[in-house]
ROMAR-702036 format. One record per residue (C-alpha): residue in one letter; y, z, x. Coordinates in steps of 0.02 Angstrom, whole numbers, plus 50000, padded with zeros to 5 digits. Layout:
ROMAR-702036
AYZX;...
***
This chain:
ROMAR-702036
X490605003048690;X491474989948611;X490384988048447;X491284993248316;X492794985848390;X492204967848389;X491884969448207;X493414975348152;X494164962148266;X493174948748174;X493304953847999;X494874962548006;X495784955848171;X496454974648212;X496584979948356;X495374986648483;X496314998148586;X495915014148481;X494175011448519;X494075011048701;X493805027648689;X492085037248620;X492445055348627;X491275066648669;X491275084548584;X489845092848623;X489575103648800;X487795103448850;X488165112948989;X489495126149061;X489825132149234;X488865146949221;X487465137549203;X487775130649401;X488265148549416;X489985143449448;X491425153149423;X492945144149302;X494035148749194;X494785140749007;X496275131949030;X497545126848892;X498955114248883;X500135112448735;X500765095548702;X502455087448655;X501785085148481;X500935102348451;X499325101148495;X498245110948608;X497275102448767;X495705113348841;X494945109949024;X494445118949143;X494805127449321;X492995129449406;X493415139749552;X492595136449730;X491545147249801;X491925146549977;X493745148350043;X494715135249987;X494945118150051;X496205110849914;X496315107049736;X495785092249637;X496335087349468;X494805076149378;X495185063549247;X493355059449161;X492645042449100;X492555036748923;X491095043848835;X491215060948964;X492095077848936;X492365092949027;X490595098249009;X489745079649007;X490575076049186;X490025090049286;X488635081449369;X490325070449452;X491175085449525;X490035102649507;X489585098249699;X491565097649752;X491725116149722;X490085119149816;X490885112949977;X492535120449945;X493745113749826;X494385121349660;X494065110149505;X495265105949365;X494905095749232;X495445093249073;X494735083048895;X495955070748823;X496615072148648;X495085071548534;X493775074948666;X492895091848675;X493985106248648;X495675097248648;X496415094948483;X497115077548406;X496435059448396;X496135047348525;X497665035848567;X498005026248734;X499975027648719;X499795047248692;X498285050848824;X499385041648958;X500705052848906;X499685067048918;X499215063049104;X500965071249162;X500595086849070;X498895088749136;X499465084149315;X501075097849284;X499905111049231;X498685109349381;X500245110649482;X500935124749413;X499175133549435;X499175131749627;X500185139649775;X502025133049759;X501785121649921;X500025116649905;X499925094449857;X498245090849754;X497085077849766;X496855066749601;X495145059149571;X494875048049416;X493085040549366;X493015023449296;X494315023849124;X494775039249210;X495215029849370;X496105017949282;X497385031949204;X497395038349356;X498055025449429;X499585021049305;X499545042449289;X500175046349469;X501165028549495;X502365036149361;X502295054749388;X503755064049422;X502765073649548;X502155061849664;X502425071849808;X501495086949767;X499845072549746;X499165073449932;X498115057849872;X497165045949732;X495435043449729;X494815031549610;X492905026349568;X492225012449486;X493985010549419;X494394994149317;X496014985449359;X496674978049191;X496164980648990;X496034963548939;X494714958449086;X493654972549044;X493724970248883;X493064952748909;X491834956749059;X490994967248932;X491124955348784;X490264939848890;X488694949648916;X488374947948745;X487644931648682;X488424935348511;X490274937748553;X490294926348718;X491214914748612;X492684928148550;X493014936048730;X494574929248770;X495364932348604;X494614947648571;X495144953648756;X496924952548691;X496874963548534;X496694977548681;X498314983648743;X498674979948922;X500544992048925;X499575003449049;X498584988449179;X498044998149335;X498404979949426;X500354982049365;X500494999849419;X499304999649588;X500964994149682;X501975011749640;X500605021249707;X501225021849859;X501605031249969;X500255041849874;X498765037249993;X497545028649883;X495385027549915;X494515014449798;X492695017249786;X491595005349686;X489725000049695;X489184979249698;X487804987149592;X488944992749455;X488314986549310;X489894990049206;X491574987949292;X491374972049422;X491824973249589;X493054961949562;X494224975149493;X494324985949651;X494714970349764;X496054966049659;X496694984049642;X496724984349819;X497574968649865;X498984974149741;X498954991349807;X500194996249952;X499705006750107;X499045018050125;X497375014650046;X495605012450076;X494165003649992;X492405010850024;X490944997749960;X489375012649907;X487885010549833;X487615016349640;X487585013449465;X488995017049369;X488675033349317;X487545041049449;X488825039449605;X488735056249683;X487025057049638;X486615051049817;X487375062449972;X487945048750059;X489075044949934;X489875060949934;X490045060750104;X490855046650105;X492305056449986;X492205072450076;X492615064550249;X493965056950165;X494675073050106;X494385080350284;X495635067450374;X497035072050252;
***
């Protein structure tokens, strides 16, 4: 993830934060294809460009909304193995591809994504029944824009609750965790952690989530993001919030049922 970053670090000592992200443009698969029912979405940014996602519509009567901010390396298409199953047991589905992913026009930058976060979580709202609160659920980079996303939205209380999995809780220590697994950069991690810009750290933000209630999910198995970051994230967090230990890889969570049950009885209490 980091490769090309570490190079230009060494060579050039830029900085890495423009390549934490690896979008994704192609969609090997649509809705229809889980013959689900969705429809194209489109969200025009501050700066003119256009944002595409997706509203994949239950098909029972339904339980709630949830707004879905994907991983690095994901897009709307890429991440419906994470959420297809949501809409099966009665929730409606927005999602949407950052600036430069998929459909959505523009480059990848951190300062402009997070500022996109607002606009995505505005034009979910504005898509639902005028007193209905949604559910956000962010998956691993996802969960950690999540995170800062709904500590400083203006709508907090139309967000009935934060769901974050296999989050990470700060740039520079997974920028390192990553580095020191390689024998070749072990060396550089601490100095290279700090080209990354930390403005956004889930830690720093975890505290404003509240009163939002807030579920942490994370695996001891994950091989990429430590379980370290979701006890941290949940010692700064306020109540109410939750932290769920399940059993996965990091990209194969609701692979197993008893994972998503884990989420769905979750979603049942509030």
């Amino acid at each position: 993830m980091f490769r090309h970053c570490l190079f230009l670090s060494l060579f050039f000592l830029s900085s890495c934060t423009s390549y934490l992200f690896l979008p994704v443009k192609p969609f090997p698969i649509i809705p229809d294809s889980l013959n689900l029912f969705y429809d194209d979405l489109y969200l025009q940014t501050d700066d003119g460009l256009t944002l595409h996602g997706w509203k994949i519509y239950t098909e029972t009567n339904s339980k709630g909304s949830i707004l879905f901010f994907h991983g690095n390396g994901d897009n709307v298409s890429t991440q419906l193995p994470h959420t297809y199953w949501l809409a099966r047991e009665g929730y409606d589905l927005y999602v949407f591809d950052y600036r430069g992913y998929g459909q959505s026009q523009g480059e990848v930058d951190l300062d402009k994504i997070v500022g996109d976060l607002e606009l995505m979580i505005a034009g979910t709202l504005g898509l639902v029944p005028e007193k209905e609160k949604i559910t956000v659920l962010g998956h691993s980079l996802g969960g950690a824009l999540a995170i800062y996303g709904v500590a400083h939205s203006a709508f907090r209380d139309r967000i009935k609750a934060l769901v974050t999995v296999e989050a990470f809780s700060d740039y520079h220590d997974v920028t390192q965790d990553v580095l020191a697994k390689s024998w070749l950069f072990w060396l550089f991690q601490w100095p290279l952690s700090f080209t990354v810009s930390n403005d956004y750290s889930p830690l720093e933000a975890a505290p404003g989530v509240s009163p939002v209630p807030w579920l942490i999910l994370h695996s001891e198995r994950d091989e990429i993001i430590d379980i370290y970051h979701a006890r941290r994230l949940y010692e700064a967090a306020r109540e109410p919030k939750s932290l769920r230990l399940i059993d996965s890889g990091h990209n194969d969570i609701f692979n197993k049922k008893k994972n998503r049950q884990v989420l769905l009885d979750y979603l049942k209490k509030l």
